[in-house]
C-alpha positions as CSV (number, residue, x, y, z in Angstrom):
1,X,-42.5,-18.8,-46.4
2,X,-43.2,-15.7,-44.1
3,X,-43.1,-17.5,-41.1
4,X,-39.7,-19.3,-42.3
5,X,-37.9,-16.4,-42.2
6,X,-39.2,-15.0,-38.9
7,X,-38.1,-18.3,-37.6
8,X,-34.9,-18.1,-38.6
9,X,-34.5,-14.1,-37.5
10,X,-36.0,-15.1,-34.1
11,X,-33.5,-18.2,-34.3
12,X,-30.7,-15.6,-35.0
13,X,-31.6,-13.2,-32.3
14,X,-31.6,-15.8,-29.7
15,X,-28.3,-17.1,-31.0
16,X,-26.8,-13.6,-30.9
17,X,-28.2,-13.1,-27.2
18,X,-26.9,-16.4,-26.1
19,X,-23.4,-15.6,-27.6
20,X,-23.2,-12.1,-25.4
21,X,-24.6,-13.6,-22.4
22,X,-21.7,-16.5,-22.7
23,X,-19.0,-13.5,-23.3
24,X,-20.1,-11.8,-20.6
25,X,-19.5,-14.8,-17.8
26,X,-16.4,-15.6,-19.2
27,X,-15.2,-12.3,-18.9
28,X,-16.6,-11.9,-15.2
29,X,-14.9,-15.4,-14.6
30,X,-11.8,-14.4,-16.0
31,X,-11.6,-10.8,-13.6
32,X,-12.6,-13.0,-11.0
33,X,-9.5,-14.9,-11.2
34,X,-7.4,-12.4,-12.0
35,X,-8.6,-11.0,-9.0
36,X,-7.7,-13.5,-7.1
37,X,-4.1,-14.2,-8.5
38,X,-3.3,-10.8,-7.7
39,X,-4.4,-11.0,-4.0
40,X,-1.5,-13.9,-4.3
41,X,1.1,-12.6,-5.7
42,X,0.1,-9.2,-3.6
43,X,0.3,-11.7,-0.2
44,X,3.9,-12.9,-1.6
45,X,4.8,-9.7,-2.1
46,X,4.0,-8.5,1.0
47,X,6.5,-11.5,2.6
48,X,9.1,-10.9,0.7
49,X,9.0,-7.5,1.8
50,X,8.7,-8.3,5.7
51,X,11.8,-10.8,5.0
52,X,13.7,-8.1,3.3
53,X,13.4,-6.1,6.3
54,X,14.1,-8.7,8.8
55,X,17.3,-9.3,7.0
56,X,18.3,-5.7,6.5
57,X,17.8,-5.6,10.3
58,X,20.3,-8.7,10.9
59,X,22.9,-6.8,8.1
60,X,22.5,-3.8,10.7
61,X,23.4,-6.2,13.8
62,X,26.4,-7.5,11.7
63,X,27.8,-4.3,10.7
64,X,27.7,-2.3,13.9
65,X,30.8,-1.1,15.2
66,X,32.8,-1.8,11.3
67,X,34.2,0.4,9.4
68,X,32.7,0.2,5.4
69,X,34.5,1.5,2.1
70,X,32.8,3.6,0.0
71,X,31.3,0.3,-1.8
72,X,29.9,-1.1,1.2
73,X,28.6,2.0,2.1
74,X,26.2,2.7,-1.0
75,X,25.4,-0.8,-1.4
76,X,23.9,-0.9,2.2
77,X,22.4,2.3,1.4
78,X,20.5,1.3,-2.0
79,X,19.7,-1.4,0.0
80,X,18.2,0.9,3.0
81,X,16.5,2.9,0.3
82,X,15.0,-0.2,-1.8
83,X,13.2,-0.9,1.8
């Protein structure tokens, strides 16, 4: 009977070990690709921001020389200052 039971406990202790050891590769798989979604959106995010300033730099070209109402004005502005 003794030796049942220390079975069983050495059965549950393995179990119980096995279960962590699965949680913790999941959760170092699931950083992992977090990780390297982030890196993606960061890269797209960096692109849009180069193609923002390409085509405040174009806007510039356009509006050289114009003369801009108030409305025109701030909107360029916010846009200068979103850059």
């Amino acid at each position: 009977m003794e030796l049942l039971v220390i079975v069983l406990v050495a059965i549950l202790v393995f179990a119980a070990l096995r279960a962590s050891r699965n949680r913790a590769v999941l959760s170092q798989r699931r950083s992992e690709l977090s990780s390297a979604e982030m890196a993606a959106v960061k890269r797209t995010a960096d692109e849009d921001v180069t193609v923002f300033g390409e085509e405040l730099q174009v806007l510039d070209t356009d509006l050289a020389g114009r003369e801009l109402d108030e409305g025109m004005r701030s909107d360029y502005q916010r846009a200068l200052d979103a850059y």
